[in-house]
Structures are given as structure tokens and as C-alpha cells.
Steps between C-alpha positions, in 0.01 A plus 500: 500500500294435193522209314648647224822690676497133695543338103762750412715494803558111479839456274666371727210204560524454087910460523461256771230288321754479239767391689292218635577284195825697354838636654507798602751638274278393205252729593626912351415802600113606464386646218114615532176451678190528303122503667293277260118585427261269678099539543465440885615813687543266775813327320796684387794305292837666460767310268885532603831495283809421554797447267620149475863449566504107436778425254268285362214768426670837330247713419270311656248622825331456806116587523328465827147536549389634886197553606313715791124424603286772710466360863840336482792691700794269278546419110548181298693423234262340220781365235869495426589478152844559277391653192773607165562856445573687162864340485380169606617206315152285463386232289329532196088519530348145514314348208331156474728196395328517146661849409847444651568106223699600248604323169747230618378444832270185436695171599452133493160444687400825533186622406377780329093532537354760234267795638139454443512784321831526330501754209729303264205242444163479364255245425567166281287291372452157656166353352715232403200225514293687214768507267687118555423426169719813379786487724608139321716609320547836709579776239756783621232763462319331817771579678533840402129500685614353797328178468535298808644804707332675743659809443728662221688760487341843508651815252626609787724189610587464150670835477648492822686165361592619143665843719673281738638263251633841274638601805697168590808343402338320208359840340627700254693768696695235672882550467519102330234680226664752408804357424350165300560437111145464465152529675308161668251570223685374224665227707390142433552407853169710615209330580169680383216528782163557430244780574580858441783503730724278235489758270812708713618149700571171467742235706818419477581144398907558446681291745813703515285806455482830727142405585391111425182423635446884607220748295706729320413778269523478139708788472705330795833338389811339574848322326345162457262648258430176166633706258857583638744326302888406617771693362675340251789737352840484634578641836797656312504693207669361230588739181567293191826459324578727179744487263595723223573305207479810268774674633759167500390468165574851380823477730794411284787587822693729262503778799692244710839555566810223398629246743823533562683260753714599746905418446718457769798688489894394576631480892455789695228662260168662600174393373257782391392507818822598681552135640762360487501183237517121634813320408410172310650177610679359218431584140342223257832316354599456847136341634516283179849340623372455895220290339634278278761434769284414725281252233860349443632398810109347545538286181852367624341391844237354346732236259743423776211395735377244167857359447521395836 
């Protein structure tokens, strides 16, 4: 048998180098058998599949490598590997620990070392020991140079700031912004930077501002804005208190109707309503008698009690 029908006739010696380090019921059914291209004619490689059945691994498969050498009456198995199919469920590709920080991520202690190369800089100016006699007292503009730096910021780290603060919370299409009385700009709170950067930011120096100590925007705003006032008018509306004097003066009550009183009737009379009338008690000679009776007897008690 050639060496080749010997590499394609050995599934069976590709299943069982599997199941040297996996259960056999991890191991599916096979799937192909490829013959791969190598220079010696001497050599032939064929690579095995089978399905992987690992609860573990869906999707997932088994390649093994054998391999058949002229003079050589058996085959070897080379490598074992499991490898993820179309449907696998993999990682995502690996990239160096500089690309995967984000904005957030640096803590206490950490450290952050800048690329050699890092596009958001470019060259300051540090011939600091030619100009001493300038620096004292150091004028802004010096700064704007980068005296004493290094590096500065390039054009390019400069826009990639001014976009990322727009796009923050302290920018002007922030949801606080759009609903403030007025605009950071005008506010008295905002402190002014320098450079050409402070001409669309400044900070925030509000203490019970949306932002203090942040850069914000000068379009950026919020509700503790200097020029908002308290409301002073009533929480209730009060409407003011007229009176027509003109008409009680032309009023002279001659479309008014008489007063006339109501007179009970005798016993067993009806009112003008239909009721029947209340019978008085006694009339007014008889009341006068009861009390000066009563104011009498009184008087006579009164005497007797000083006689005695």
C-alpha cells in the first residue's frame, strides 16, 4: 500500500488520538480528510475532522494532523488540536494593552506611560537656561509656547479634545444645555483659560453648579447660571378689589319695592304661606300685670327682712 492510501485509510487512528485526552462522546462524527501540499514526495500529511460534541465547544472542531513516511509500514499522528467553526463563539482578536485603556480606567497608582511617538504631541520648547532672565515674571504667552514642557499639544490632540468635550456631558448638546436659562458664556461663574482653546471653553467655578471644576463649553449651561433671579410674585394670583362708586351714586333705590311686615292673624288663621299662625302667650296688658306683681311681692320681702 502506498503511503498515501496508508494516510487516508487512518480515521480511525485520528479518532483514537483524540480520545486520548477527551471522552469519547466529545468526539462527533467525522467530517473530512484533506491531503495537505508538502515538498518532499517522501512525506505525505493528511488533516482529519471531526465534529465536536463537547457541550462546552458548539460549533467548535477537531483537526488532526497524520502523517505517512515512504519506508514506514504504520502512520503517526503529528498534532491534535480543537479549532472554532463558523458558529463558534470566540473571543474577540487580541490587541496590545495600550489599545484596549479606555477613558476611566486609570486608578490610584496606576500608570499611564505616553508612546514615543504619540500623535497628540509635538515638540515644546525647553531652553529654559537661555531665557531665565525672561521667565521672571513668566508672561502667559510663554506658555502658550510651551516653555518648560517637553511636548505640547499637537493640532491634532487639540481637536480630538475640543470634539470630545462637544460631545460630553458638559457640551452644548447635553440634555442640562438645552434646557438652561442661559449659556456658560455669559455666566459669571466661568473661569476664562488661556490659548486658543478658551475662546469655546472655560471651567466651572459654581459650587452647586452642573459642572464645578469641570471644562465646559461656553455655549454649555445649566440652572445655577449668575443671572437667574428668585421669583418674587405671589404663588397665587390675586385680582384686585373694584368697586363701582358711579353706579351707587347714580342709584337713588326708587325701583325697590316697599317693606311691608308681616301681621299675624287671629286663632286658627293661616299665614300667607298656608301655615298655620302661632298663638301668642298673653297679650301686653296682661305681661304688664305679671311684672309688676312680681317687682311687688320683691319690694315687700325686702322691708320685712330690714324691720326685723
Amino acid at each position: 500500500m502506498s503511503i498515501s492510501d496508508q494516510v487516508l485509510a487512518a480515521s480511525d487512528l485520528a479518532r483514537a488520538a483524540i480520545i486520548e485526552s477527551v471522552p469519547a462522546e466529545h468526539v462527533g462524527a467525522a467530517m473530512d480528510v484533506v491531503r495537505e501540499d508538502v515538498e518532499d514526495s517522501n512525506l505525505v500529511i493528511a488533516t482529519y475532522t471531526f465534529a465536536s460534541a463537547s457541550p462546552a465547544y458548539p460549533g467548535w472542531y477537531w483537526s488532526v494532523a497524520v502523517v505517512a513516511i515512504e519506508g514506514q509500514d504504520h502512520c503517526t499522528v503529528s498534532e491534535v488540536n480543537l479549532l472554532p467553526g463558523f458558529a463558534a463563539l470566540v473571543p474577540p482578536d487580541w490587541s496590545p494593552w495600550a489599545q484596549r485603556v479606555q477613558a476611566g480606567d486609570l486608578g490610584v497608582g496606576d500608570l499611564l506611560p505616553t508612546e514615543e511617538n504619540d500623535e497628540r504631541l509635538t515638540a515644546g520648547f525647553t531652553g529654559l537656561d537661555e531665557l531665565a532672565e525672561d521667565l521672571a515674571p513668566l508672561h502667559p504667552a510663554q506658555w502658550e509656547l510651551g516653555l518648560g514642557r517637553e511636548q505640547i499639544l499637537s493640532t491634532l490632540g487639540l481637536e480630538r479634545a475640543v470634539d470630545r468635550w462637544f460631545g460630553g456631558d458638559t457640551g452644548p448638546r447635553a440634555a442640562m444645555a438645552k434646557s438652561a436659562p442661559s449659556n456658560c458664556g455669559s455666566c459669571g461663574f466661568m473661569v476664562a483659560i488661556g490659548g486658543s482653546i478658551g475662546q469655546v471653553f472655560g471651567v466651572c467655578a459654581n459650587e452647586f453648579g452642573a459642572a464645578d471644576g469641570q471644562v465646559v463649553a461656553t455655549t454649555f449651561g445649566c440652572g445655577a447660571h449668575s443671572s437667574v433671579r428668585p421669583n418674587r410674585t405671589a404663588p397665587i394670583p390675586v385680582v384686585p378689589l373694584v368697586i363701582d362708586d358711579d353706579s351707587d351714586e347714580k342709584s337713588d333705590s326708587a325701583d325697590l319695592p316697599e317693606y311691608v311686615a308681616e301681621i299675624i292673624t287671629a286663632e286658627g288663621s293661616e299665614n300667607v304661606e298656608g301655615q298655620e299662625a302661632v298663638e301668642p302667650l298673653a297679650d301686653s296688658a296682661e305681661l304688664e300685670v305679671i311684672a309688676g306683681t312680681e317687682t311687688t311681692e320683691e319690694v315687700n320681702e325686702e322691708s320685712a327682712e330690714d324691720q326685723e
